[in-house]
C-alpha positions as CSV (number, residue, x, y, z in Angstrom):
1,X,192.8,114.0,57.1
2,X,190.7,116.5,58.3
3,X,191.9,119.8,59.2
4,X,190.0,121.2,62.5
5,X,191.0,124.8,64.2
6,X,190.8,124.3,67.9
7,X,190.6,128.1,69.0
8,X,190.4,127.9,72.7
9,X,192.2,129.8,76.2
10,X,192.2,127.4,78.6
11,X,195.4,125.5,78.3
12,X,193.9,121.9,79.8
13,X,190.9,121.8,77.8
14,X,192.2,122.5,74.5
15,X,195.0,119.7,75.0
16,X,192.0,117.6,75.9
17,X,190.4,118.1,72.7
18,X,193.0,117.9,70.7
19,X,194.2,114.6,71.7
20,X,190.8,113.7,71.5
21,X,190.2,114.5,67.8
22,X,194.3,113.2,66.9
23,X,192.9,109.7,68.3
24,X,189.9,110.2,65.8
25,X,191.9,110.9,62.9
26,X,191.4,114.7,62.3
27,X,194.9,117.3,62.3
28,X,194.0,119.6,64.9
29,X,195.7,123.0,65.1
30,X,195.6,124.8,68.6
31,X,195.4,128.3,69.1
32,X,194.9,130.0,72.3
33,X,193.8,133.7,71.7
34,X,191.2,135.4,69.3
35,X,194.5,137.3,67.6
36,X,196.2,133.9,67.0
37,X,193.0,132.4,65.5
38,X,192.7,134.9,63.1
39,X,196.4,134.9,62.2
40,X,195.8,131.1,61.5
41,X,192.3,131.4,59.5
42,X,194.4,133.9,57.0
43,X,197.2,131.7,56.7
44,X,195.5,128.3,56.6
45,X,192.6,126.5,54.9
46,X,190.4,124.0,57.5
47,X,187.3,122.3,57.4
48,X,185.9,123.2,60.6
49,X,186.4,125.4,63.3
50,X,186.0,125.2,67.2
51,X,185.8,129.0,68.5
52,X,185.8,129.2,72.7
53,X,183.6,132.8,73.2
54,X,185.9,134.2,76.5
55,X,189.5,134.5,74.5
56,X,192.2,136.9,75.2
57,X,193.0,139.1,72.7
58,X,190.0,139.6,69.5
59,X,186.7,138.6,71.3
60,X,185.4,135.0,70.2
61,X,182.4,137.1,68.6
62,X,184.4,139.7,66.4
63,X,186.5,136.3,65.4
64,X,183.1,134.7,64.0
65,X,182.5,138.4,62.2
66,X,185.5,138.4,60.7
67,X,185.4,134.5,59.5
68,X,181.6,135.2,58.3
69,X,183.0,137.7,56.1
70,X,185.1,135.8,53.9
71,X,184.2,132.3,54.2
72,X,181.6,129.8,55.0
73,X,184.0,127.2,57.1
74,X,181.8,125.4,59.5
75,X,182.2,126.9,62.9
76,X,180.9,125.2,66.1
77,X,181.1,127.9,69.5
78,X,181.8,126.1,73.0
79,X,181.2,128.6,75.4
80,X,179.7,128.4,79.6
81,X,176.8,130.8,78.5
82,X,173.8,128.6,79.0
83,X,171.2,131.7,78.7
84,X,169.3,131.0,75.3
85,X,169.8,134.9,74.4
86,X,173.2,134.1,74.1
87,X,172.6,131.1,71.6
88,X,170.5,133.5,69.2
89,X,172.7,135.6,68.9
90,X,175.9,133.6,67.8
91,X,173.4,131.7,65.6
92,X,172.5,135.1,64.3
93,X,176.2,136.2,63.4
94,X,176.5,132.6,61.6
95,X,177.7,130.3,63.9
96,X,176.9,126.1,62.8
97,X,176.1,125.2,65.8
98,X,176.9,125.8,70.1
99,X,177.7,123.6,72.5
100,X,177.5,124.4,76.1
101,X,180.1,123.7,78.7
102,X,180.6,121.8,80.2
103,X,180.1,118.9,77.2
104,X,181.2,115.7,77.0
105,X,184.0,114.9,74.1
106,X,181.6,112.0,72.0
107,X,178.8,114.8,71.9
108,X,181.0,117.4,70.7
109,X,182.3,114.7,68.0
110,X,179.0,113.8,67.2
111,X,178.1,117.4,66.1
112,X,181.2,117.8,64.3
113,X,180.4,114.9,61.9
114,X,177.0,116.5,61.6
115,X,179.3,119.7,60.2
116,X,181.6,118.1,57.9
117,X,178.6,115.6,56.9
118,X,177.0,118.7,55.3
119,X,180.1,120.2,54.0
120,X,182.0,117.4,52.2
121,X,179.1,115.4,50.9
122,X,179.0,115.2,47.2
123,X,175.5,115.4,45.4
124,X,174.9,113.2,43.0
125,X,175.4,114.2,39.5
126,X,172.0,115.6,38.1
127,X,170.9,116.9,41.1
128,X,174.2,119.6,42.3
129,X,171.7,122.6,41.1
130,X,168.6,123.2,42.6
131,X,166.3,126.3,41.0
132,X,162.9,128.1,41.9
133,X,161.9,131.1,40.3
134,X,164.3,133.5,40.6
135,X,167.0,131.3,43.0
136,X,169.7,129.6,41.7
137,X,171.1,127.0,44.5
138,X,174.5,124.9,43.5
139,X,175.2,122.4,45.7
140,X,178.5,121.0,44.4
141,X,179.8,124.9,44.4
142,X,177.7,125.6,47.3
143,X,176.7,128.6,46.0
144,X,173.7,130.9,46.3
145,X,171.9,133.4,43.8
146,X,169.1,135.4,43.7
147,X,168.3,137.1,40.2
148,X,171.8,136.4,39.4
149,X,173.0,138.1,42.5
150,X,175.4,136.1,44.4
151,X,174.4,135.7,48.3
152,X,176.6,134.6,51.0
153,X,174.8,132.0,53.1
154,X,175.7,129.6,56.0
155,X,175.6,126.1,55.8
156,X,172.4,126.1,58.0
157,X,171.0,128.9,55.7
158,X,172.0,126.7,52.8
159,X,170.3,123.7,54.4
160,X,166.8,125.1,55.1
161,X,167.0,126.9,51.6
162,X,167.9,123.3,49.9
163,X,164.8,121.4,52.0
164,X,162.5,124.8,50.9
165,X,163.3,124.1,47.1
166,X,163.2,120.8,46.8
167,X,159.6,120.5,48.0
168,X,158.1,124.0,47.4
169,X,154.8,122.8,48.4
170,X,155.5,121.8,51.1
171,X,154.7,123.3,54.5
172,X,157.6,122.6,56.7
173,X,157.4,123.0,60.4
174,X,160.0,124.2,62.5
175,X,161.0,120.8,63.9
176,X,161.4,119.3,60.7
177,X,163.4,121.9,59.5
178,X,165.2,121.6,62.6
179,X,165.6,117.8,62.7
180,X,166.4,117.6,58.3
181,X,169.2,120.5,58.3
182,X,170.4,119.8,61.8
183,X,170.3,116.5,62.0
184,X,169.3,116.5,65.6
185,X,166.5,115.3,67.7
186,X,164.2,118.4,68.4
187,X,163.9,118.9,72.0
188,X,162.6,122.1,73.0
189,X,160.8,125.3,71.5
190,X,162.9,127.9,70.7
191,X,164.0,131.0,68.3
192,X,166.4,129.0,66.1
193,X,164.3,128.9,63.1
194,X,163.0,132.0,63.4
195,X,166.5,133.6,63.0
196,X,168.0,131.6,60.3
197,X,164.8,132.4,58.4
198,X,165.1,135.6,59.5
199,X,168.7,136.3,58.3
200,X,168.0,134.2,54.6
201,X,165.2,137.1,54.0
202,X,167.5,140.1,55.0
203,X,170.4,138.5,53.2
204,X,167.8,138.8,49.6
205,X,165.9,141.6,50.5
206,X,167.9,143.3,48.1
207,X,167.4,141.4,45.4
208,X,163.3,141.5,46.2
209,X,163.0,137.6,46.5
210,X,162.7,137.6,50.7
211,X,159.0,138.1,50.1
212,X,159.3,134.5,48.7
213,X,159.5,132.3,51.8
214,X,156.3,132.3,53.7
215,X,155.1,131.7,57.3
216,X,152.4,129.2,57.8
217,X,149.8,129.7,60.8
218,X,153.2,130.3,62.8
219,X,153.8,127.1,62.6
220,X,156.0,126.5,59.5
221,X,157.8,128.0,56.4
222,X,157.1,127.3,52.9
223,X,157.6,128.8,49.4
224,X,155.2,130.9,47.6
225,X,153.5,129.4,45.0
């Protein structure tokens, strides 16, 4: 059964969801305050997380911080800021994916299989380690490395790395990128991309390897050659 944190203020619509994903099967724990979530993300393990933004107690963007810094658990934020500023940013501090109120419950399910889709697929023997040059991607681990260096990625950041290796060659745009690692139709132009490509090359600056994913007439990312 899968285990979904459900870290939201509002009383109604966190018994909402939660009846919602009991009648699909998951185990839904409720929390109702930042502080509670983060007693419950010490004390338990869970495959994905719903994070509200406006919580009492620890702020719905320190909570991400501190889950980022220990662990890669899926988290989707449902939060009323609709400004695209706002998305960036969470995106930027490692949030999976946002979802704007208000949003109806099949759409919020829809993404959440996206999540777990990524997270509990098994690769099939043979092909659980991906390399190029200096990277070292395992798939079955999900695990990162860069001249032997371990490096803490989403699973977003894992995604577009795994597409990137696999087809070195290729020139990617950003709605393919979009549309393979998010499995979503590509509706609009935005920063997405940008900052998950972004945060992959400040994340291996450090081992020297950033230099290593390339922007194509602004159109596209590949690897160099």
């Amino acid at each position: 059964m899968t285990k979904i944190l459900l870290i939201e203020d509002d009383a109604t619509i966190n018994a909402l969801i939660q009846e919602f994903l009991q009648d699909k099967g998951c185990c839904c724990t409720q929390a109702f305050s930042g502080t509670e979530g983060r007693l419950l993300v010490d004390m338990e393990e869970f495959e994905l997380i719903l994070l509200d933004l406006m919580i009492p107690g620890m702020s719905g963007q320190d909570l991400l911080e501190y889950i980022r810094s220990s662990s890669q658990t899926p988290v989707i934020v449902l939060s009323a800021r609709t400004a695209l500023e706002d998305k960036v940013e969470l995106l930027g501090m490692g949030a999976d994916d946002y979802l704007t109120k208000p949003f109806e419950l099949e759409e919020l399910w829809a993404r959440i299989q996206v999540q777990l889709r990524r997270t509990q697929g098994t690769p099939p023997l043979g092909q659980s380690v991906l390399k190029y040059r200096d990277w070292t991607l395992n798939l079955q681990e999900r695990s990162f490395a860069a001249k032997g260096v371990p490096i803490e990625l989403t699973s977003h950041e894992m995604g577009i790395l795994k597409l990137l290796i696999k087809y070195p060659k290729k020139v990617f745009t950003k709605q393919e990128i979009f549309e393979a690692v998010w499995q979503q139709d590509y509706f609009v132009e935005d920063k997405t991309i940008h900052v998950h490509i972004s945060n992959i090359r400040a994340k291996l600056k450090k081992t020297g390897t950033d230099q290593y994913i390339q922007t194509v007439w602004g159109i596209g990312f590949k690897l160099c050659e």
